[in-house]
C-alpha positions in Angstrom: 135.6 82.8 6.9 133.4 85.8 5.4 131.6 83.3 3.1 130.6 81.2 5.6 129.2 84.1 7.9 127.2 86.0 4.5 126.0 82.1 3.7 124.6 82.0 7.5 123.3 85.6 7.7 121.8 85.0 4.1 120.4 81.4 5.2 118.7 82.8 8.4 117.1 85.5 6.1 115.9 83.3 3.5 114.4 80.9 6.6 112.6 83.7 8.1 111.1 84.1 4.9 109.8 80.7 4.6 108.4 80.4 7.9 106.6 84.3 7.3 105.3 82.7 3.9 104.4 79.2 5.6 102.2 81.1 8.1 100.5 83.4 5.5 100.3 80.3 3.7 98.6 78.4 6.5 95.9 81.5 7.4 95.1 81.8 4.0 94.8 78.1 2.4 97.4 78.4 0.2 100.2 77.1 -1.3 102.9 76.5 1.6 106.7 77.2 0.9 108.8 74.1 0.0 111.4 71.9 2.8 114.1 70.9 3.1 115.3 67.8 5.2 116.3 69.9 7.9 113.3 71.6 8.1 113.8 74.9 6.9 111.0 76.2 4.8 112.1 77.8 1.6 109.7 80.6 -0.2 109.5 80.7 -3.6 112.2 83.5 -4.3 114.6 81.1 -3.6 113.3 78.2 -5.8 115.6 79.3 -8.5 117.7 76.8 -10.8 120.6 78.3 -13.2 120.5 78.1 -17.1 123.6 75.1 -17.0 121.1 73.3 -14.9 118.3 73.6 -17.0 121.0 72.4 -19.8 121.8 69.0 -17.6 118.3 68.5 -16.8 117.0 68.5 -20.7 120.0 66.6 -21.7 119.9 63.9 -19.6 116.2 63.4 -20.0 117.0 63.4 -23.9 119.4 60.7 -22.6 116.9 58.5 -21.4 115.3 55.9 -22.7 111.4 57.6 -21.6 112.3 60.9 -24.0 109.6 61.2 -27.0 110.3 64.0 -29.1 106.8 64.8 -29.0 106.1 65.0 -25.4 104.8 67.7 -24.0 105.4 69.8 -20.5 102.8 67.4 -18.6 104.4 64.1 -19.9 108.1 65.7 -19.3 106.8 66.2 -15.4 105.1 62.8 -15.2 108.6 60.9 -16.7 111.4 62.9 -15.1 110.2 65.7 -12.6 107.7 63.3 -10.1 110.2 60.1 -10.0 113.4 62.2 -9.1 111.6 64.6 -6.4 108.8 62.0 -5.4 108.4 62.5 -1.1 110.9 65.2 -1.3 108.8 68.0 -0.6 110.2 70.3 -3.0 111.0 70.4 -7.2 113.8 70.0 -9.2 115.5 73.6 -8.3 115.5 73.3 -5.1 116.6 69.4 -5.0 119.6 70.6 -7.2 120.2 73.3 -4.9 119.4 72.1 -1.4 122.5 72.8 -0.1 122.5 76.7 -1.2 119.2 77.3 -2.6 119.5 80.3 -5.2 117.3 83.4 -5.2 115.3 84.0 -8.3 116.2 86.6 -10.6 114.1 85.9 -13.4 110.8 83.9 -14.3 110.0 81.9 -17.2 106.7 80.8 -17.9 105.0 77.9 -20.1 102.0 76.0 -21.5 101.6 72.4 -19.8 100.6 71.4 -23.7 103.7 72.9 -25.0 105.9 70.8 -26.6 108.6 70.3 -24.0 111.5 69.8 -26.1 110.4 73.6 -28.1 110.3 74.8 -24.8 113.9 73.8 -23.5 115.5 74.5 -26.7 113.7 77.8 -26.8 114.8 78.5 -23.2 118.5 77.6 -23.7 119.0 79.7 -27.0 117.6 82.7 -25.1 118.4 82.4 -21.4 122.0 84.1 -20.3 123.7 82.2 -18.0 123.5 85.3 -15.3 120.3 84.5 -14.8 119.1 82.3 -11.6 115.4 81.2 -12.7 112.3 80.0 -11.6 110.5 77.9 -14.5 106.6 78.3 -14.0 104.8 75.5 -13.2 107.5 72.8 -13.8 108.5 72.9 -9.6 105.9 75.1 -7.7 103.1 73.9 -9.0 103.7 70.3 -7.9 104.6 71.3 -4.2 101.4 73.5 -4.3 98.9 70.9 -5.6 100.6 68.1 -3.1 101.6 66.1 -5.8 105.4 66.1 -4.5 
């Protein structure tokens, strides 16, 4: 009952959003909010992804038979990130979260030439588990440049 109106109220807000930032986006030549398959354009504040799903993302790429210990970022989104979002029109947080896309709390930032295992080890020995994040340039930054 009450869920399912604050989910719709919540949803309508967070759609509003994306269309405002789609139109600033479209006057101004930048990069446009992220869809989903029903259309609804999604601003980055709700691009977020949560530390567990970090956690599942790192360890099944470990998992894989494509993981080099000494990749970096770049490689990590050329392997795993383009094949699983390829024509999707969004990342990896919000193709996790499509259903109930989460709003940021917290960014975390990178270097495309840092090693990408550092920087998920680094991120899941610091990040709390309250936290909903956005993780620089790993998502956004493929959705901006077209590349998804």
């Amino acid at each position: 009952g009450s869920f399912l109106v604050l989910r719709s109220q919540s949803w309508k807000l967070m759609a509003d959003q994306g269309q405002r930032a789609a139109q600033r986006a479209m006057a101004q030549g930048t990069a446009m909010p992220q869809r989903l398959p029903d259309g609804t354009m999604v601003p980055p504040r709700y691009w977020g992804i949560t530390r567990d799903q970090v956690e599942s993302l790192y360890r099944c790429a470990k998992a894989d038979p494509r993981w080099s210990d000494n990749d970096d970022v770049r490689q990590f989104v050329q392997k795993f990130v383009h094949p699983s979002t390829a024509g999707t029109g969004h990342g990896v947080a919000l193709h996790m979260n499509r259903s109930r896309p989460l709003q940021v709390n917290l960014m975390v930032s990178h270097a495309w030439s840092e090693n990408c295992g550092d920087f998920f080890e680094d991120f899941l020995r610091k990040m709390a588990r309250l936290f909903w994040t956005i993780v620089s340039q790993i998502a956004p930054e493929l959705c901006a440049s077209g590349r998804l």
